[in-house]
C-alpha positions in Angstrom: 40.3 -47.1 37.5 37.6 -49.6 36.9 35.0 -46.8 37.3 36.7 -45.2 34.0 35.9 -48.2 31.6 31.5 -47.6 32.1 29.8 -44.7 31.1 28.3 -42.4 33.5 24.7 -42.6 33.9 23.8 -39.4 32.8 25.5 -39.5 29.2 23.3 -43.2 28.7 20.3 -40.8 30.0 21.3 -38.2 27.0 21.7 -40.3 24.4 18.6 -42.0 24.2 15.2 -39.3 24.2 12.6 -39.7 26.9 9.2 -41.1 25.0 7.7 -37.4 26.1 10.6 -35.6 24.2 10.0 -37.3 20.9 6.1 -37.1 21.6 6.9 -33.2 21.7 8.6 -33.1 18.6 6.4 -34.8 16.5 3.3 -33.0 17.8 5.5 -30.1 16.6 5.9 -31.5 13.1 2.1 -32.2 12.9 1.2 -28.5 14.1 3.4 -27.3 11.1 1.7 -29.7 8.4 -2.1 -28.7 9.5 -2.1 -26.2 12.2 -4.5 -26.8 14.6 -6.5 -23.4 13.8 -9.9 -22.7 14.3 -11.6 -22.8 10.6 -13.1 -19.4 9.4 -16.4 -19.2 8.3 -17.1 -17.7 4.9 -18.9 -14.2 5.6 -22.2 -14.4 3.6 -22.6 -11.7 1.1 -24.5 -10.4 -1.4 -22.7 -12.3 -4.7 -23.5 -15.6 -2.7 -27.3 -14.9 -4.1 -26.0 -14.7 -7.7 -26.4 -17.4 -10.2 -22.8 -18.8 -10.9 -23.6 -18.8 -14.9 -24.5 -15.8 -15.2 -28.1 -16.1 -16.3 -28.7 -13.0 -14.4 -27.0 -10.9 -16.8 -27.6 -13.2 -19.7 -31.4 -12.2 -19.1 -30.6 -8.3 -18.6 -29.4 -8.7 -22.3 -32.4 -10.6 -23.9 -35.0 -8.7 -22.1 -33.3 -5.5 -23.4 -32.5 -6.9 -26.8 -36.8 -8.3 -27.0 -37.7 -4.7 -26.2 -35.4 -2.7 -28.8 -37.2 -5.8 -31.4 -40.0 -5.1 -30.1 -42.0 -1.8 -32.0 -44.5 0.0 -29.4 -47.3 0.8 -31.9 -48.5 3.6 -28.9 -45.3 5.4 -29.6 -45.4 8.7 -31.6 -42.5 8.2 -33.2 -43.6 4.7 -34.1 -46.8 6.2 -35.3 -45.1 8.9 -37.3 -42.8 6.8 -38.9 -46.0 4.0 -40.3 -47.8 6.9 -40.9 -45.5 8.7 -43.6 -45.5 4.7 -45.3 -41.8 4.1 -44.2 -40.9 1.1 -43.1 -39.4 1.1 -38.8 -35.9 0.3 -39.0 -34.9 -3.1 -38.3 -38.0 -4.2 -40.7 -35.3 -2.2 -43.6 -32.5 -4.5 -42.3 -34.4 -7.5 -42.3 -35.3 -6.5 -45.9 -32.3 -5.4 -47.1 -30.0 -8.3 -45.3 -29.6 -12.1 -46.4 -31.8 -13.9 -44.6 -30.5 -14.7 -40.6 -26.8 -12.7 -41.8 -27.6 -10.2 -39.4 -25.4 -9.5 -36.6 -26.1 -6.4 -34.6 -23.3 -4.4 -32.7 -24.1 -2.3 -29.7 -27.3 -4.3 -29.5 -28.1 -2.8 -26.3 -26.9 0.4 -26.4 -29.4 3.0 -25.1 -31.2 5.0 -22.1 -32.4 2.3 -19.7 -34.4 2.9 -16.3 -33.6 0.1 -14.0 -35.6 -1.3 -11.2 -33.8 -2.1 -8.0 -34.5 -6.2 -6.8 -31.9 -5.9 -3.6 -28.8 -5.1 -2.5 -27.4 -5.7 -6.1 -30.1 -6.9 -8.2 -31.7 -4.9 -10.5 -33.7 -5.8 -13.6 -34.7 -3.4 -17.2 -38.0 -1.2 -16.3 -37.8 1.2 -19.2 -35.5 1.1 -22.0 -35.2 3.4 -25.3 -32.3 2.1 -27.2 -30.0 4.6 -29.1 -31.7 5.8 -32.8 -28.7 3.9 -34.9 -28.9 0.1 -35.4 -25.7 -1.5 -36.5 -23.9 -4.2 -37.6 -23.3 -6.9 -39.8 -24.6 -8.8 -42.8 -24.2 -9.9 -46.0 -25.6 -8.9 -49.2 -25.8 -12.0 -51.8 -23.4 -13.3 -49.9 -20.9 -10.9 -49.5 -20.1 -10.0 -45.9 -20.9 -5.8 -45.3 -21.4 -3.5 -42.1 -23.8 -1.3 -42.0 -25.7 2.1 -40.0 -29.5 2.5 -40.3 -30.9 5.2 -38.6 -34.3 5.0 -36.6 -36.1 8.2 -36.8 -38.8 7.1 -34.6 -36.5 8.1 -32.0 -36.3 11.8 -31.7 -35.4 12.2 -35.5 -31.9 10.8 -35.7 -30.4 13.6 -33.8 -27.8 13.6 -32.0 -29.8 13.8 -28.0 -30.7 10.2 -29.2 -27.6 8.7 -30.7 -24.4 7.1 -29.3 -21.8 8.8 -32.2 -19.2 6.6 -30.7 -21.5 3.6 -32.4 -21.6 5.1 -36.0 -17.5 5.9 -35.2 -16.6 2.2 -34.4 -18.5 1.2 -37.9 -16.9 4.0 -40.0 -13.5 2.5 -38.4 -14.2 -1.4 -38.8 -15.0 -1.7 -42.4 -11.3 0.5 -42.6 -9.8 -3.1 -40.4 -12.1 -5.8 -42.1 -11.6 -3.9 -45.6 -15.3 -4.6 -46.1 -18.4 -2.6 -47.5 -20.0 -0.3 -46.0 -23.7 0.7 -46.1 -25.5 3.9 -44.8 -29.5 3.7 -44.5 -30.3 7.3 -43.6 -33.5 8.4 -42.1 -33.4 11.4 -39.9 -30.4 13.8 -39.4 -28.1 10.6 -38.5 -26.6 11.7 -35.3 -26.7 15.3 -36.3 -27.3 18.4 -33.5 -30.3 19.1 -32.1 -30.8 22.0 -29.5 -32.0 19.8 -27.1 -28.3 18.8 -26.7 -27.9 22.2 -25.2 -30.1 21.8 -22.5 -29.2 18.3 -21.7 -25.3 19.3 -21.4 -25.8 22.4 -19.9 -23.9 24.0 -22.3 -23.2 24.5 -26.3 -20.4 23.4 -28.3 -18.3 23.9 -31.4 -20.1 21.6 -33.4 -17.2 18.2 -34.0 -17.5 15.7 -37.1 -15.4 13.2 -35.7 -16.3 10.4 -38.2 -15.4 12.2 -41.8 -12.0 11.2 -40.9 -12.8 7.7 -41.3 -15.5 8.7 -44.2 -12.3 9.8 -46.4 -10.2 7.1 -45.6 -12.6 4.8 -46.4 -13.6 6.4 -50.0 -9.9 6.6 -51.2 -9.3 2.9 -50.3 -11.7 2.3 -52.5 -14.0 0.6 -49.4 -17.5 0.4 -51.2 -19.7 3.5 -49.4 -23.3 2.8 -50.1 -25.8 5.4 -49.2 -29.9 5.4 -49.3 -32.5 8.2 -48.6 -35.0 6.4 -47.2 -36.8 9.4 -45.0 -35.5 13.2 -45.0 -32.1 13.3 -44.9 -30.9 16.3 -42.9 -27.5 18.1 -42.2 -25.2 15.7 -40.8 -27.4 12.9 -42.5 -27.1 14.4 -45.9 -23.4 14.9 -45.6 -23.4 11.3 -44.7 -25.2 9.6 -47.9 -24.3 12.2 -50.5 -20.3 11.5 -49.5 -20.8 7.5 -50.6 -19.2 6.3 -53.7 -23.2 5.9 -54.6 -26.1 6.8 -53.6 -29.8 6.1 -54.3 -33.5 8.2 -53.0 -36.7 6.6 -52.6 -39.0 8.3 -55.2 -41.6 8.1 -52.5 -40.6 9.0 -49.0 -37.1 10.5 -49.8 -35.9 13.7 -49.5 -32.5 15.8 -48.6 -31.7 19.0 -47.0 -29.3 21.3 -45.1 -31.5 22.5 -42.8 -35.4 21.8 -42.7 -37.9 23.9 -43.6 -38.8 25.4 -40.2 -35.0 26.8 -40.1 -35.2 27.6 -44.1 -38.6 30.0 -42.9 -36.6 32.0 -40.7 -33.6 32.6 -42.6 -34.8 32.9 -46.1 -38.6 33.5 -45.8 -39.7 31.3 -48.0 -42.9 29.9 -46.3 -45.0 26.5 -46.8 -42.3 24.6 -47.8 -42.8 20.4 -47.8 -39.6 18.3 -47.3 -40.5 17.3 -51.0 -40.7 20.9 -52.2 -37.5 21.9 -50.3 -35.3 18.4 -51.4 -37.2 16.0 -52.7 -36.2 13.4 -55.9 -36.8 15.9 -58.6 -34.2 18.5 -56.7 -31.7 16.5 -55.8 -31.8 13.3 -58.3 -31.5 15.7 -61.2 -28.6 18.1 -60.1 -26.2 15.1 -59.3 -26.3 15.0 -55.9 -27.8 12.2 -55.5 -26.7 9.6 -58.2 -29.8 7.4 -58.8 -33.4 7.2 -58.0 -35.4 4.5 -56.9 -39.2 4.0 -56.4 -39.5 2.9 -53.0 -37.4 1.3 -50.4 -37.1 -2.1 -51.7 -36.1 -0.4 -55.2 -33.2 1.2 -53.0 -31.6 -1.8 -51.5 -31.8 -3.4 -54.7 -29.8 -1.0 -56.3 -27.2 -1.5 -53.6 -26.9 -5.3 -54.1 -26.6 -4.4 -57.6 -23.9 -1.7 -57.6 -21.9 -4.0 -55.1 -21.8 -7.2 -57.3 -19.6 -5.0 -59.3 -17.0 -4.2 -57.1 -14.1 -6.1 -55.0 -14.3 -5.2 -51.0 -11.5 -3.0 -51.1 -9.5 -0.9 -53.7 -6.1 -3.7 -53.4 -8.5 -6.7 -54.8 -10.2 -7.4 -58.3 -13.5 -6.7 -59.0 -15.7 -9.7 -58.4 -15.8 -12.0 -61.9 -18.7 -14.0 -62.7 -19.6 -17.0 -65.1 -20.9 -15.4 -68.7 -23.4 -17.2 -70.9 -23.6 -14.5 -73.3 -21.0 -15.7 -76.2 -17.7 -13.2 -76.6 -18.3 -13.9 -80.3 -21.5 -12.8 -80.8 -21.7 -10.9 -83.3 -24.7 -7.7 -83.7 -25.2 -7.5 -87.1 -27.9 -4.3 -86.1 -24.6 -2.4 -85.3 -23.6 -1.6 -88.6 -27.1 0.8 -89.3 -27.6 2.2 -85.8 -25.7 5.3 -86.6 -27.3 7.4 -89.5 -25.7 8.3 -93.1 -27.4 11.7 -92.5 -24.8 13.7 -90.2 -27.5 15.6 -88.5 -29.8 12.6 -86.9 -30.0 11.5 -84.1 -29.7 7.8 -82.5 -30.0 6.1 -78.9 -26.4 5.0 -77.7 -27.8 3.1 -75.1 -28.9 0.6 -77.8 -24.7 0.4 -78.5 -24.4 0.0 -75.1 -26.8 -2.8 -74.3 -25.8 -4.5 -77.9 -22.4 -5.4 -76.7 -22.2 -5.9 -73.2 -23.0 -8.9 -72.0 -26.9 -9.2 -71.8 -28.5 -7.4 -69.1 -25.0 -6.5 -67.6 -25.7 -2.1 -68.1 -26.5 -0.7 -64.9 -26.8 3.0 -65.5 -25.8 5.8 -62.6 -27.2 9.2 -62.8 -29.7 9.1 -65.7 -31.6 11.9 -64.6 -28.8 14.3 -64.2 -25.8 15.9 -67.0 -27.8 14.0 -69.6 -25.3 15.1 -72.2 -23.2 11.9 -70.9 -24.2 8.3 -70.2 -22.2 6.4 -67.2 -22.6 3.3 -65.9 -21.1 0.2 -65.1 -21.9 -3.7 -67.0 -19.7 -6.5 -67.8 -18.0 -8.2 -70.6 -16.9 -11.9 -70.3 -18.7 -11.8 -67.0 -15.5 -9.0 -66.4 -16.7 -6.1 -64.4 -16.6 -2.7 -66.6 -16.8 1.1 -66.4 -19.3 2.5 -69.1 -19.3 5.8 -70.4 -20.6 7.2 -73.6 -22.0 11.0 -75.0 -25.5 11.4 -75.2 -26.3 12.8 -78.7 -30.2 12.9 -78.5 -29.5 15.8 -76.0 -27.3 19.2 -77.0 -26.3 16.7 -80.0 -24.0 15.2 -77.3 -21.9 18.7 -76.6 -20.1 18.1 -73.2 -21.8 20.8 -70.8 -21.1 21.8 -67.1 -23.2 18.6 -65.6 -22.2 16.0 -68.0 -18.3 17.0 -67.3 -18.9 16.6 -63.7 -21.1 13.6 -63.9 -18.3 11.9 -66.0 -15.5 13.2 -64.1 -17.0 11.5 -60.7 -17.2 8.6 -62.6 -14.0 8.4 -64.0 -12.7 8.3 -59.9 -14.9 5.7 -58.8 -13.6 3.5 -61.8 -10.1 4.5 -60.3 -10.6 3.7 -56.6 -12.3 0.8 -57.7 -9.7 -0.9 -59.9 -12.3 -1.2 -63.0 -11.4 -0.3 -66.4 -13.5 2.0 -68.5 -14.6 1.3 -72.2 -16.0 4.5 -73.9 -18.2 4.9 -76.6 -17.3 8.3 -78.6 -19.2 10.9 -79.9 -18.7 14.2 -78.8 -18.7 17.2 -81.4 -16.8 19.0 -78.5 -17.8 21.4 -75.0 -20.9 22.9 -75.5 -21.3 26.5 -76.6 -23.2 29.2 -76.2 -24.3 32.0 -73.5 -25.6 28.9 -71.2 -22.4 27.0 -71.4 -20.3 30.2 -70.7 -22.5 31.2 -67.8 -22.6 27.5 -66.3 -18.9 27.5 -66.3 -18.7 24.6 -68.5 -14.3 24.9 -69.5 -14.2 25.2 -66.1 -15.8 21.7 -65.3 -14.1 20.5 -68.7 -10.8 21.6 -67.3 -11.6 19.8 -64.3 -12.7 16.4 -66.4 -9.6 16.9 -68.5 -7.0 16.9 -65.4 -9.2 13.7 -64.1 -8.6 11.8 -67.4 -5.1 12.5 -66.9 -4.3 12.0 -63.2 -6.2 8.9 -63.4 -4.6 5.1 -64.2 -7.5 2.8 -65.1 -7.3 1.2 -68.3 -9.4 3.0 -71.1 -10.5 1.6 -74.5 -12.3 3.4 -76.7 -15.0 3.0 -79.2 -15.2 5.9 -81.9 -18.8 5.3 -83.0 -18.9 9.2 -84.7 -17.7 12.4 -84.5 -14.6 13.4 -82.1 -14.1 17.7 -82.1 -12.1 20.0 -80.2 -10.2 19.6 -76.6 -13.2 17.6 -75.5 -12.7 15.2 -78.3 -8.9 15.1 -77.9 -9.0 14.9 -73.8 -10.7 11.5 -74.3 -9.1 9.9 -76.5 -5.3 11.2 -76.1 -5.3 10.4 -72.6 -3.6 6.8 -73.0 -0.2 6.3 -74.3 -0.1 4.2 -75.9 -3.8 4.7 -77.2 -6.3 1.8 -77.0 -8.9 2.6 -79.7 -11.1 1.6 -82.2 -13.2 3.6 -85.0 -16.4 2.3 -86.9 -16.8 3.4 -90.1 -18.8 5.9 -89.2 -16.3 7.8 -87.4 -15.8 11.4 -88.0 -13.2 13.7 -86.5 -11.3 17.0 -86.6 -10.6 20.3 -84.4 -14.2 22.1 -85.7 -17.5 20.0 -87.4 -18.0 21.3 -91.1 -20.5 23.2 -89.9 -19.2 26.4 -88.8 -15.8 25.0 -89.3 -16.1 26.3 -93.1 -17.3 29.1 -92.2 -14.6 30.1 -90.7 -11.9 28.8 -92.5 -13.2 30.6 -95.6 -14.8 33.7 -94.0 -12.7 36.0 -96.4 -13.7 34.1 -99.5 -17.1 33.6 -99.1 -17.6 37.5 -97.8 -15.5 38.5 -100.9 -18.0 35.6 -103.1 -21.0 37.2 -101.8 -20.1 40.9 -102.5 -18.7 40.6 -105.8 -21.0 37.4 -107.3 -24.0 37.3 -105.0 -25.5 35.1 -102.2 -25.9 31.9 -104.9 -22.6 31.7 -106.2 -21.3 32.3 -102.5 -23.6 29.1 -101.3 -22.3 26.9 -104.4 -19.1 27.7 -103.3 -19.7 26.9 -100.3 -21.0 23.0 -101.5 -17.8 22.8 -103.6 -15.7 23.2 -100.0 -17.7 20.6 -98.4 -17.7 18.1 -101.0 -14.3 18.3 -101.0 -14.0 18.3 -97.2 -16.1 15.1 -97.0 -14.2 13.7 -99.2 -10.7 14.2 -97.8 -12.2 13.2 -93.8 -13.6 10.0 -95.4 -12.1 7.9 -92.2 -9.8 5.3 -94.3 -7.6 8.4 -95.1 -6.9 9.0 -91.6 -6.1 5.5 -91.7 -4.0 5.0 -94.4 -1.7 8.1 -92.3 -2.1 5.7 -89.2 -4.4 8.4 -87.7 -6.6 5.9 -86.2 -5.3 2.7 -85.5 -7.6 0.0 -87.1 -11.1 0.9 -88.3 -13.2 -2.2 -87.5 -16.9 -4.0 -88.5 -19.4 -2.6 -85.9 -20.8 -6.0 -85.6 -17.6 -7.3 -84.3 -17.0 -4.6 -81.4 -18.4 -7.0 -78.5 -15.5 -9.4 -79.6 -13.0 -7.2 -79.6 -14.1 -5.9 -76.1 -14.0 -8.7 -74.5 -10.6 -9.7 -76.1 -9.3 -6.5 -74.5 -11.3 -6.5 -71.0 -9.8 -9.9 -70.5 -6.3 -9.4 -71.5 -6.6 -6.0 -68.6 -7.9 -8.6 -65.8 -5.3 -11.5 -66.5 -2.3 -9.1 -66.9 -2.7 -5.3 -65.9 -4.8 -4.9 -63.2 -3.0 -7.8 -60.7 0.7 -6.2 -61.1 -1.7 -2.5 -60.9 -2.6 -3.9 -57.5 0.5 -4.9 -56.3 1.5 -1.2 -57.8 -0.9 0.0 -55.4 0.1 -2.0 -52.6 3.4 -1.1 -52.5 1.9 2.3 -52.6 3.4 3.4 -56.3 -0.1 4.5 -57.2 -2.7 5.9 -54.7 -6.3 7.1 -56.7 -8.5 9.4 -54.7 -12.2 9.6 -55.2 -12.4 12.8 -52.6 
């Protein structure tokens, strides 16, 4: 039919969209690109007042910061402190720092009273900042962290310290393997029963930081310690654990409890912090090693004792340029020890005669003055010192001067520094003293350190070498690294006495039968011959002694040695003791 060959009029209709319907659609499209939505307003809160750099906060920490920098001379503590002539604490770091190489941490830690601004505002009203400041710094250039007590602020105890601050030190010279120095005023964070009041409550009393202390004296982590106030309890644990430690003659003193506690439990009345721990206590019975005669003197000695060791026990000691020639040679040497057996000389003249020049730094003058320790240098080489003292007890090793030498002998370990000795020991000292002191005991105790310990030793044999004391220092190396002058005498007993009683039959028997003077020229015949038989080449000729040298050429051969240790033993005794082949304690 003709109608079938056109299109209805309906299908044309679908197949093209009305203008509305595409209108529709692409108001739809547009409504799902940008709804047409009403736009919320921002609520306005309190943060909209706040600065967007954070100034606000910034100035919280200056203003706290000026005020803990800031001394208030109306404060009692303040007072107290200028009073006794002890300088407040952050003028002792300024003093004992590199200039501007200070960089506190916890800087605002403390007590603070704020005053309310608004809603969130609030601004520092009152602020007493915790009795420990800390941090870091350098001294002479080498980079240290450090705890200084402020006992303006209710003595260093515990009611006005963070612990958690002296903690976080203790533990990041262990990560930065860096020294670490203690300035102790006060009891440094110790009790105080004021703590019981504030908490409510009492405790078993914690010492959360020794862990750390330990650690950090076996890994041979330099632990410097000063008295610079009265060092009390927790305090005087602190400094008199440090590898060294130094009291300042004129402020310093150190006790387990102070004398108000000593009153009631001992009775003894009118006791001064001087009287009860002061310098001549405590700086001659070893507990503290040196003394110094103010505060300045005290930091001093710090920066001293640390130019001679490396930051940590897996590095060399620090070497430095030496102008002093290796081949110097001291002629003086050859006359310092006497002909006659019974006199006396100083041995710190050896001492200072072959090190280099002005290198000696002696530890623990003033206490077990039968032995001489100390560190100095040859070739600009950091070395341990130790030597007998024969102008007191003719040198006989007692109770103090085995512990004094025995300490020293594990510092020298921990630290990685070998030890040159200068012999003359006639043997332990003897005697209703020496038994009473326990001095075998101590000499035992010195004899298993020589042992047990690996530094390098060389030894000098400037005189006499007797008995087990004689033998523990020099047998304590194999192979043995020794020397003799000519001067050198040695055996298991001195002539005197020794004769006596190897002969005691014969010269009783002398005596009864002949008399007293044929006895006593009998007795010269035996020594004659005795001195002539220990002359020292015949000990040589039967390889006894090694090599019997020219006192005027010991600083040569020194050096020769302290160099060879430092280019070949002590780098592969590092990697020894990285690997963990060879662990030294000091505890």
């Amino acid at each position: 039919m003709a109608g079938d060959d056109q299109p209805s009029a309906a299908a044309k209709d679908a197949s093209q969209p009305s203008p509305s319907t595409a209108k529709d659609r692409l108001a739809q499209v547009s409504n799902h690109v940008s709804p047409n939505t009403p736009k919320r307003r921002r609520r306005k809160g309190a943060d909209s007042d706040l600065p967007a750099d954070y100034s606000d906060i910034l100035g919280q920490i200056a203003t706290l910061r000026k005020m803990a920098a800031t001394p208030d001379p109306n404060n009692r503590g303040y007072v107290r402190q200028k009073q006794a002539g002890k300088l407040w604490v952050r003028e002792r770091v300024e003093q004992l720092l590199d200039p501007g190489s200070f960089q506190e941490v916890g800087s605002v830690s403390g007590t603070v009273k704020w005053k309310q601004l608004g809603p969130v505002k609030e601004e520092p009203e009152e602020y007493v900042p915790s009795n420990n400041v800390q941090g870091f710094g350098k001294l002479r250039g080498r980079k240290i962290v450090f705890t200084a007590d402020d006992f303006s602020i209710r003595a260093g105890h515990a009611d006005g310290a963070l612990m958690e601050k002296t903690i976080y030190m203790e533990k990041l010279a262990i990560a930065l393997q860096i020294p670490i120095v203690k300035l102790v005023d006060g009891s440094s964070g110790g009790g105080s029963v004021t703590t019981i009041r504030t908490n409510g409550f009492s405790y078993v009393p914690p010492l959360p930081s020794f862990t750390q202390v330990v650690q950090q004296l076996n890994m041979g982590i330099p632990n410097l310690g000063a008295v610079l106030g009265p060092a009390i309890g927790l305090g005087a644990a602190r400094v008199v654990a440090c590898h060294f430690s130094v009291m300042a003659a004129d402020i310093g003193s150190l006790f387990n409890a102070g004398p108000n506690v000593v009153k009631n439990a001992t009775f003894e009345e009118g006791l001064s912090f001087t009287d009860l721990g002061g310098p001549s206590m405590h700086c001659t019975n070893g507990t503290i090693d040196n003394l110094a005669p103010d505060e300045a003197g005290c930091f001093e000695q710090m920066r001293t004792v640390l130019s001679y060791l490396p930051d940590c026990g897996t590095k060399l000691p620090p070497i430095i340029e030496c102008a002093d020639p290796i081949e110097r040679a001291s002629e003086s040497l050859r006359s310092i020890v006497p002909r006659a057996r019974n006199r006396m000389y100083d041995p710190r003249k050896i001492i200072t005669e072959v090190v280099d020049s002005g290198s000696f730094f002696e530890i623990g003058s003033l206490w077990g003055t039968t032995a001489i320790v100390g560190l100095a240098r040859f070739g600009g080489h950091p070395v341990g010192i130790v030597s007998l003292n024969c102008e007191v007890n003719a040198g006989a090793l007692d109770a103090l001067g085995s512990q004094k030498v025995t300490r020293m002998l594990k510092f020298l370990d921990v630290f990685n520094i070998p030890l040159v000795q200068f012999v003359d020991v006639p043997g332990y000292a003897i005697g209703t003293v020496a038994e009473r002191t326990a001095t075998m005991r101590h000499g035992i105790t010195l004899a298993t350190t020589y042992y047990s310990t690996t530094m390098p030793i060389f030894s000098v044999i400037t005189r006499r070498v007797y008995g087990v004391a004689g033998g523990i220092m020099l047998d304590c190396r194999d192979p043995r690294m020794r020397v003799a002058w000519p001067s050198g005498m040695w055996g298991s007993l001195p002539l005197e006495g020794g004769i006596e009683v190897g002969h005691s039959f014969e010269l009783k028997e002398i005596e009864r039968n002949e008399g007293k003077e044929k006895r006593e020229a009998r007795y010269k015949e035996l020594e004659d011959e005795y001195r002539r038989l220990m002359n020292p080449v015949r000990t040589a000729n039967a390889f006894g002694i090694e090599e019997i040298i020219d006192p005027k050429d010991t600083r040569r051969v020194c050096c020769e040695w302290v160099a060879h240790v430092y280019e070949s033993l002590l780098p592969s005794r590092i990697m020894e003791r990285v690997a963990g082949k060879i662990k030294p304690t000091f505890t």
